[in-house]
C-alpha positions as CSV (number, residue, x, y, z in Angstrom):
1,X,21.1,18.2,-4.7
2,X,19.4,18.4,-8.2
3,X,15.8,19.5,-8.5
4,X,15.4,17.1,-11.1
5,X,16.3,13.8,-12.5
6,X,19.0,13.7,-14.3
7,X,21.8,11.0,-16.0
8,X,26.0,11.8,-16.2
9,X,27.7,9.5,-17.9
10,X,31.6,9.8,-16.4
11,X,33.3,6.8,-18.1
12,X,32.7,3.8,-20.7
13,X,35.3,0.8,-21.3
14,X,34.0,-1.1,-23.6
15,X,30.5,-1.3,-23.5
16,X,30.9,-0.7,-19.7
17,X,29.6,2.1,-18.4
18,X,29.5,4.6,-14.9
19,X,27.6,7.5,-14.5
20,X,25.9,9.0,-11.9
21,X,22.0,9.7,-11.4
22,X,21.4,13.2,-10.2
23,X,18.1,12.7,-7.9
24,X,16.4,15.8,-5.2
25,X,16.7,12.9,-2.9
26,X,20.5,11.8,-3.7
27,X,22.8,10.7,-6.3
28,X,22.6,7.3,-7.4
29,X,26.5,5.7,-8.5
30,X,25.9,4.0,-11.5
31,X,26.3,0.5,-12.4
32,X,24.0,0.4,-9.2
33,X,22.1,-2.9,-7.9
34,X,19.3,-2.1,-6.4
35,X,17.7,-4.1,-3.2
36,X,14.6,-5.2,-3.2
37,X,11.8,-3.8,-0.6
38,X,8.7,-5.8,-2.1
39,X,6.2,-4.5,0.9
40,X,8.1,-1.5,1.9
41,X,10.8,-3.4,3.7
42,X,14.0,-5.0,2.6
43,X,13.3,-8.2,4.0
44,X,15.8,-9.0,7.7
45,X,17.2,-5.9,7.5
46,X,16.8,-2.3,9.0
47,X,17.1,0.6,6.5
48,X,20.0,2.2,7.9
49,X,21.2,-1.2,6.9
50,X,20.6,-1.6,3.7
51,X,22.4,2.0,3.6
52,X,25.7,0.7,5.3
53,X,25.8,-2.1,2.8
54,X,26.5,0.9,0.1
55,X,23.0,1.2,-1.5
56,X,21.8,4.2,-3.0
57,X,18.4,3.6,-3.8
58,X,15.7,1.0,-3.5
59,X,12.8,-0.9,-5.3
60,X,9.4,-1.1,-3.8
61,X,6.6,-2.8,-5.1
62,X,3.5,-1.8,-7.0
63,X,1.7,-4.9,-7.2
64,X,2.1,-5.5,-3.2
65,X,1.6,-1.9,-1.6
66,X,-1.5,-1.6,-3.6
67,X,-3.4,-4.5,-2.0
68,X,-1.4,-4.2,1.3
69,X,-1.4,-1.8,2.8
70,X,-2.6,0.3,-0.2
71,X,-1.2,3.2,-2.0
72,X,-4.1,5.7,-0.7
73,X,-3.0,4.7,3.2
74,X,0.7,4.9,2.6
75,X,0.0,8.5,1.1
76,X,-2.1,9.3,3.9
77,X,1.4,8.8,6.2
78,X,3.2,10.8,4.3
79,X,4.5,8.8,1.4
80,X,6.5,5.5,1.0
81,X,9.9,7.2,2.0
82,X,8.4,8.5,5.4
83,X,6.7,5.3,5.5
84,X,9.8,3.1,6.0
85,X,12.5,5.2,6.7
86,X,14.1,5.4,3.8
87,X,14.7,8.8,2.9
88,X,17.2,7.9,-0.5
89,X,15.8,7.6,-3.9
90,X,13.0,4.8,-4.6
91,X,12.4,2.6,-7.6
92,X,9.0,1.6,-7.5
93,X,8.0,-0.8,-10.9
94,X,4.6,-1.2,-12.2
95,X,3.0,-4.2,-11.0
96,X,2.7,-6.0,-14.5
97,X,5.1,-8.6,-13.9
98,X,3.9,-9.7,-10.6
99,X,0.4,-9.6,-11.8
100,X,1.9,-12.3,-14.6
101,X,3.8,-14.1,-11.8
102,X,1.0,-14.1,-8.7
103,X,-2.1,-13.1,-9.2
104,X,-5.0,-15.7,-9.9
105,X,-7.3,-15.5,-12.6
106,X,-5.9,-12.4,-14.8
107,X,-7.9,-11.1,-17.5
108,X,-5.9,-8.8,-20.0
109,X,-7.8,-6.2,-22.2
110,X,-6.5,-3.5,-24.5
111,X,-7.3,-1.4,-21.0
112,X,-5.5,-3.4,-18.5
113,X,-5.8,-5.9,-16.0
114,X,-8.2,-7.2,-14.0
115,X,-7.0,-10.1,-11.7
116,X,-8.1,-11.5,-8.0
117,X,-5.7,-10.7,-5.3
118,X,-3.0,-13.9,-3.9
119,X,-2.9,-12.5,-0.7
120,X,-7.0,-12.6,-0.3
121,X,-8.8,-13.2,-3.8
122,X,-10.4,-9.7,-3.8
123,X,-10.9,-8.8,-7.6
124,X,-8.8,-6.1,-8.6
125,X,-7.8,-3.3,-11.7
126,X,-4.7,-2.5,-13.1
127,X,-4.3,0.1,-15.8
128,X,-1.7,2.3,-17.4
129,X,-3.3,5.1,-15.6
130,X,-4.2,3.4,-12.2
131,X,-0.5,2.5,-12.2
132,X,0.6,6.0,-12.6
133,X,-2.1,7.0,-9.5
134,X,-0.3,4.2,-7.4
135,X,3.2,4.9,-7.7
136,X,2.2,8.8,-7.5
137,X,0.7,8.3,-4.1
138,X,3.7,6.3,-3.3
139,X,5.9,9.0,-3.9
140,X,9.3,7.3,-5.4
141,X,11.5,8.8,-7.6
142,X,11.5,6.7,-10.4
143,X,8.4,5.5,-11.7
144,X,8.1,2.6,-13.9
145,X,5.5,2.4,-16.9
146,X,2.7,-0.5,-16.8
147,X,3.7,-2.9,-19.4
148,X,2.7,-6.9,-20.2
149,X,5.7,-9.3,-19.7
150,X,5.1,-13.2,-21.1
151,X,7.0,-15.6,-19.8
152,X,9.5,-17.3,-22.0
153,X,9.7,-19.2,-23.8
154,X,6.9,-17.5,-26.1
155,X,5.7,-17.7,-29.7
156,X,6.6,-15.0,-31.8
157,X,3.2,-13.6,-32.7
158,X,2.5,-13.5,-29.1
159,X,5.5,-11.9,-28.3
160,X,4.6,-9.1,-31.0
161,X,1.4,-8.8,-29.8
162,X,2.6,-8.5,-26.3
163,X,5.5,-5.9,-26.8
164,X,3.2,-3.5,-29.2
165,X,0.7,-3.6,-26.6
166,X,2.9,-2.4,-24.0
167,X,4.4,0.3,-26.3
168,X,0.8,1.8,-26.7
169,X,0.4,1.3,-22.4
170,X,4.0,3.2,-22.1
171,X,2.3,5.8,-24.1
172,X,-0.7,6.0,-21.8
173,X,1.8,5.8,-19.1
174,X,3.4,9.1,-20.1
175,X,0.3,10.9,-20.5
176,X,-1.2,10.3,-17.0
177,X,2.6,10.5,-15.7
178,X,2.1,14.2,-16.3
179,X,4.8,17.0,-15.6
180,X,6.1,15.6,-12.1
181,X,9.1,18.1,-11.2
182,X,11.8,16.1,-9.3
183,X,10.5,12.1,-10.7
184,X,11.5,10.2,-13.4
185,X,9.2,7.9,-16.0
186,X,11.3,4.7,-17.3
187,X,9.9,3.4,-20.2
188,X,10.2,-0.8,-20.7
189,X,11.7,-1.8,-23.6
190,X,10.0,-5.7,-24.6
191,X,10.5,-8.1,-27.7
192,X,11.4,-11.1,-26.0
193,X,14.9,-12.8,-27.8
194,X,14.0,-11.2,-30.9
195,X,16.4,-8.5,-32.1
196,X,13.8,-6.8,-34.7
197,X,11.3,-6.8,-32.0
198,X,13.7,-5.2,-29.5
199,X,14.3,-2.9,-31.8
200,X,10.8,-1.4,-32.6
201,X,10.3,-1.1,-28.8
202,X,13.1,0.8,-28.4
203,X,12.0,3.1,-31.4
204,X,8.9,3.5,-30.2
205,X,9.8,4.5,-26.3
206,X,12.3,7.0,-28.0
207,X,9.4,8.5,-29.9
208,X,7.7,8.9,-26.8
209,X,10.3,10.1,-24.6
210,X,11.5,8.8,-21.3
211,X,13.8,9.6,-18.6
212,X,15.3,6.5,-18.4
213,X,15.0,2.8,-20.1
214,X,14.5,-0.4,-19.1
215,X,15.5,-3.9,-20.5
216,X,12.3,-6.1,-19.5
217,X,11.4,-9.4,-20.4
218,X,14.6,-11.1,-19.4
219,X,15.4,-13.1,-16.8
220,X,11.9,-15.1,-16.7
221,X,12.7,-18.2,-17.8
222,X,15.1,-17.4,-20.9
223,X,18.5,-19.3,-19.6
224,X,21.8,-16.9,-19.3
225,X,23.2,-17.5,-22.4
226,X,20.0,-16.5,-24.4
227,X,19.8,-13.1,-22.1
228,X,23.3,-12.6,-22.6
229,X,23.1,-12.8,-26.7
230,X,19.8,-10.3,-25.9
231,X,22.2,-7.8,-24.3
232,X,24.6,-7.9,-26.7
233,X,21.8,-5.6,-29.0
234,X,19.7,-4.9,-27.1
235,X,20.7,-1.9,-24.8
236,X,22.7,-0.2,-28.0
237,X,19.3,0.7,-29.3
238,X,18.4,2.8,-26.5
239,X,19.7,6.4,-25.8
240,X,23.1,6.9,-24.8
241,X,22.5,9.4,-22.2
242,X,20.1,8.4,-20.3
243,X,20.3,5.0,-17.9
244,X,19.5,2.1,-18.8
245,X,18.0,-0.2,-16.4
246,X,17.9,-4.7,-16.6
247,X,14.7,-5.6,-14.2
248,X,15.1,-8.6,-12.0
249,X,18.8,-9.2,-12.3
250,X,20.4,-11.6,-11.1
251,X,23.2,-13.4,-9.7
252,X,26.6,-12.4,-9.2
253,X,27.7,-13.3,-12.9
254,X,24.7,-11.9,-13.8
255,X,25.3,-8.5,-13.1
256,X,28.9,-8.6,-14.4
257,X,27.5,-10.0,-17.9
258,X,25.0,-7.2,-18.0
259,X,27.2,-4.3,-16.9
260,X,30.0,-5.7,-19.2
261,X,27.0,-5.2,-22.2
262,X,26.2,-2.0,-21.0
263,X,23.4,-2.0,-18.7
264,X,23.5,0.9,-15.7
265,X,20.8,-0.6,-12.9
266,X,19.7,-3.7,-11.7
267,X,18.0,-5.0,-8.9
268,X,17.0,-9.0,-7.6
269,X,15.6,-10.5,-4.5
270,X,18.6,-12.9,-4.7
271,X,20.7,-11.4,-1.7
272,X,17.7,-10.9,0.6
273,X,16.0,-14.2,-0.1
274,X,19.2,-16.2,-0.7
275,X,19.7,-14.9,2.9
276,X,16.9,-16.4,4.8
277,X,17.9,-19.4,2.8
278,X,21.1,-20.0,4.2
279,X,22.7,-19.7,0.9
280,X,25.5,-17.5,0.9
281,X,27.8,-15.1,-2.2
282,X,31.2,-14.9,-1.7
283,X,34.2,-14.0,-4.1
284,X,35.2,-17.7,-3.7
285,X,31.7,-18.9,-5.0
286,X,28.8,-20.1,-3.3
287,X,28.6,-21.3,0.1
288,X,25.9,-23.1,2.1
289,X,25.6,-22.6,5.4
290,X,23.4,-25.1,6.4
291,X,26.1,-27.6,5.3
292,X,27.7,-30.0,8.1
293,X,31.2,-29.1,7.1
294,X,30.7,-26.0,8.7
295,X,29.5,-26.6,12.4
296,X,33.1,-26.7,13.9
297,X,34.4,-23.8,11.5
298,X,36.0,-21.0,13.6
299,X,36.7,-19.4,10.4
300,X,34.8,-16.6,9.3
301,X,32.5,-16.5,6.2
302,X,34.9,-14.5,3.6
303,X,38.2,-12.9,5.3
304,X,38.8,-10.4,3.0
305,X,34.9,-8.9,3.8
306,X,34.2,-6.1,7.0
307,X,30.7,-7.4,6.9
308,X,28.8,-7.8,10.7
309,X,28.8,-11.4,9.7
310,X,32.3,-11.5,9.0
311,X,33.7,-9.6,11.4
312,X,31.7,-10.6,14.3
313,X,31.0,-14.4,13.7
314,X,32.1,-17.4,12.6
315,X,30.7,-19.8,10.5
316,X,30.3,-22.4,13.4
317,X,28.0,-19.6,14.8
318,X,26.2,-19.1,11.4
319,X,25.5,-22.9,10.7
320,X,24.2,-23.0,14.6
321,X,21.6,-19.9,13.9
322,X,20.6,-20.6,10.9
323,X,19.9,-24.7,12.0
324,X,18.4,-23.6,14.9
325,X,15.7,-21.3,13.1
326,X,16.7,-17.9,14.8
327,X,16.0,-14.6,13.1
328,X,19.9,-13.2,13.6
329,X,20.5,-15.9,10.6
330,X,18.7,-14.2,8.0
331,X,19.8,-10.9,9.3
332,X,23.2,-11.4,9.3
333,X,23.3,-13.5,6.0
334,X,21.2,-11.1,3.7
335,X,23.8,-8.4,5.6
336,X,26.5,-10.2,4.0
337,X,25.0,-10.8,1.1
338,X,23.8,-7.5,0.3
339,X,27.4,-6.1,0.8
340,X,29.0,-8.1,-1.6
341,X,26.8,-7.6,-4.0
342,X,27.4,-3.4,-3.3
343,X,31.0,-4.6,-3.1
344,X,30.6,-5.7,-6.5
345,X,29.3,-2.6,-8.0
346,X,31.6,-0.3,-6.1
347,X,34.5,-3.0,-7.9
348,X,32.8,-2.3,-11.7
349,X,32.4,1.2,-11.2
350,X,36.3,1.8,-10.3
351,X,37.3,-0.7,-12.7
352,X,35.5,1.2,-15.6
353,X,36.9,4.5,-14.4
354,X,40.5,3.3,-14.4
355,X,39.8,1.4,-18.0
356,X,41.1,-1.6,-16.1
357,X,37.1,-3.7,-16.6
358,X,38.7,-6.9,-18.6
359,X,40.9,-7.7,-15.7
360,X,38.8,-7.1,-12.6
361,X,36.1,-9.1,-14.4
362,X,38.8,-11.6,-15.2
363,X,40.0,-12.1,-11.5
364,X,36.2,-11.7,-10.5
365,X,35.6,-14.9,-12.6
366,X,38.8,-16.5,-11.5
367,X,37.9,-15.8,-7.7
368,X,34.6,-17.4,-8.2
369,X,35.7,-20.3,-9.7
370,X,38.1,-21.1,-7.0
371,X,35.9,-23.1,-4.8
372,X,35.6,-22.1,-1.1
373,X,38.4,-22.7,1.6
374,X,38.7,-26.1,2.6
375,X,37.2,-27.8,5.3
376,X,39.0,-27.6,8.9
C-alpha cells in the first residue's frame, strides 16, 4: 500500500491509456468508472456490492453531505469511509456543479456561492476554502477543487469569464488544500468547446500544480459529437503522468469515446439510476424491461454475463418486479448494470495492454448495434 497518491502509467495504444492509481487505501485500475454515491450510498445497492461489480473507488457528493447530513456530523463518526462502509478510495467533487444544477437562487461573487438549499431552502455558502473544509472532514482520497461550470451552450465571453474565475478558485483551492499526506487535489480544467480556452486552463492548473486533472464542463448539454471533437485536444494539454479524469461521463459509447481519446476516470449516475428505471445496458444494446415482450421471457437478461440478475432470474421475473414496484428490481438491475459497465473497463484496460484497443472497440460497437435477442 502507498502512503501517497500516486499515478503509473503501464500502457498506451493510441491515445488509450492504463495505469494504475497508487492510493493508502488501494490501488485504483485505470481507465476506471467510477459509481456514483450522491448521499453516501450508491443508490439499491450494498457496498460489498458495488465491490463485487469490480469497482475500485467511489464518488460522494459535496453539495449533498454538506446540507444532509453535514460534513461536521459525518466527521464526528469517523469520516465518510467509516460512515458507509466503504473502506476503498473515495472521490468526493466540489459541489459547484450541483450548486449550478439544484440549488435555488444562486448568487456568484469573486468569493463563492451563496445559494438556498433544494432539499429545505436554508441559505447556504460555498467557497474555494469551505469546499476544501468539507471534503477534509469527509475524509476521501481525492479531493476535487471548487470551480463554476455554465451550462452549454454558452457565449464566449461568459465562458472566459467563467473558466478564468475558476482557475483563480483552483488556486485558492490549493492553498487551503494544504500538505495532506496520503490525499490527492484534482484540478478542473474548463473552457467550454473552445480549444484556446481549454488550453489556458490547462496552463494555468499546470502552473499551480495538481495531483491529478479533470476534463469539466462536458457532458451538460453539449451533444456527443461536440464533446468528442473537445477530447480530441483537450486531454493532450494536460500532463502526461498524472490521470486524467472526464466528470459526469456517460453512457456506454461514452466511456469508449473518451478512453479511446485518452481520458483515465469517469464516473455517471447512469447505471444506478437507469436501474431503478427499468432501463437496462447490455453488449447487445439497450433493453427495457418494463417492455411487454418480455413478461413470458424465460431467458435471461445477457447470457454471456455472471451477474445476480443474470444468473439467478429471468427476464419474465424482472419485467414482474419491476411492474409490480418491488425494491429487488432496482437492486438487481443497477447490479447488472453496474457490472457491465466494470465489465467494460476491465475489457479497455486488457485491450490496451495487449495493443489489441481498435478491435475490441470495434466488436464493442458491432455488439451494440446488434439489437437484442428476439422475442420468444
Amino acid at each position: 500500500m502507498s502512503s501517497k497518491v500516486s499515478f503509473e502509467l503501464k500502457a498506451t495504444d493510441g491515445a488509450a491509456r492504463t495505469g494504475v492509481i497508487n492510493t493508502p487505501r488501494g490501488d485504483i485500475c485505470t481507465p476506471a468508472f467510477m459509481p456514483v454515491g450522491t448521499a453516501a450510498t450508491v443508490k439499491a445497492m450494498m457496498p460489498e456490492s458495488v465491490r463485487a461489480t469490480g469497482a475500485d473507488i467511489l464518488l460522494g457528493n459535496t453539495y449533498h453531505l454538506m446540507l444532509r447530513p453535514t460534513a461536521e456530523r459525518i466527521d464526528r463518526l469517523g469520516g465518510l469511509h467509516k460512515f458507509m462502509n466503504w473502506e476503498r478510495p473515495i472521490l468526493t467533487d466540489s459541489g459547484g456543479f450541483q450548486v449550478m444544477s439544484l440549488a435555488g437562487l444562486r448568487k456568484l461573487t469573486e468569493e463563492g456561492v451563496t445559494f438556498k438549499s433544494h432539499i429545505d431552502g436554508s441559505k447556504h455558502a460555498l467557497t474555494p476554502e469551505r469546499s476544501m473544509e468539507i471534503q477534509r472532514l469527509l475524509g476521501s482520497d481525492i479531493v476535487m477543487c471548487f470551480d463554476e461550470c455554465p451550462a452549454l451552450p454558452a457565449d464566449r465571453a461568459r465562458i472566459a469569464e467563467s473558466m478564468r474565475l475558476s482557475m483563480r478558485w483552483a488556486k485558492r483551492s490549493k492553498d487551503a488544500f494544504g500538505d495532506r499526506p496520503g490525499h490527492a487535489l484534482f484540478g478542473i480544467m474548463q473552457g467550454g468547446l473552445e480549444s484556446d480556452l481549454r488550453e489556458e486552463s490547462a496552463e494555468a492548473l499546470k502552473e499551480i500544480g495538481f495531483d491529478g486533472y479533470a476534463v469539466g464542463g462536458l457532458a451538460v448539454g453539449e451533444g456527443q459529437e461536440a464533446m468528442f471533437d473537445c477530447l480530441d485536444y483537450a486531454p493532450g494539454y494536460l500532463p502526461e503522468d498524472k490521470p486524467r479524469y472526464l466528470m459526469g461521463v456517460g453512457k456506454p459509447d461514452d466511456i469508449v469515446g473518451a478512453v479511446k481519446r485518452g481520458i483515465d476516470m469517469m464516473d455517471c449516475v447512469l447505471p444506478s439510476r437507469s436501474g431503478r428505471t427499468g432501463q437496462v445496458f447490455t453488449r447487445h444494446g439497450v433493453v427495457n424491461i418494463k417492455n411487454a415482450r418480455h413478461s413470458d421471457d424465460p431467458r435471461p437478461l445477457d447470457e454471456a454475463c455472471n451477474c445476480p440478475a443474470c444468473t439467478n432470474y429471468s427476464r419474465a421475473y424482472l419485467h414482474h418486479v419491476f411492474r409490480s414496484n418491488e425494491m429487488i428490481s432496482g437492486m438487481l438491475l443497477t447490479w447488472h448494470n453496474l457490472h457491465y459497465f466494470q465489465e467494460i473497463m476491465d475489457g479497455m484496460r486488457t485491450a490496451i495492454a495487449a495493443g489489441s484497443f481498435a478491435a475490441w472497440e470495434a466488436d464493442f460497437h458491432a455488439g451494440r448495434a446488434s439489437g437484442d435477442i428476439e422475442p420468444v
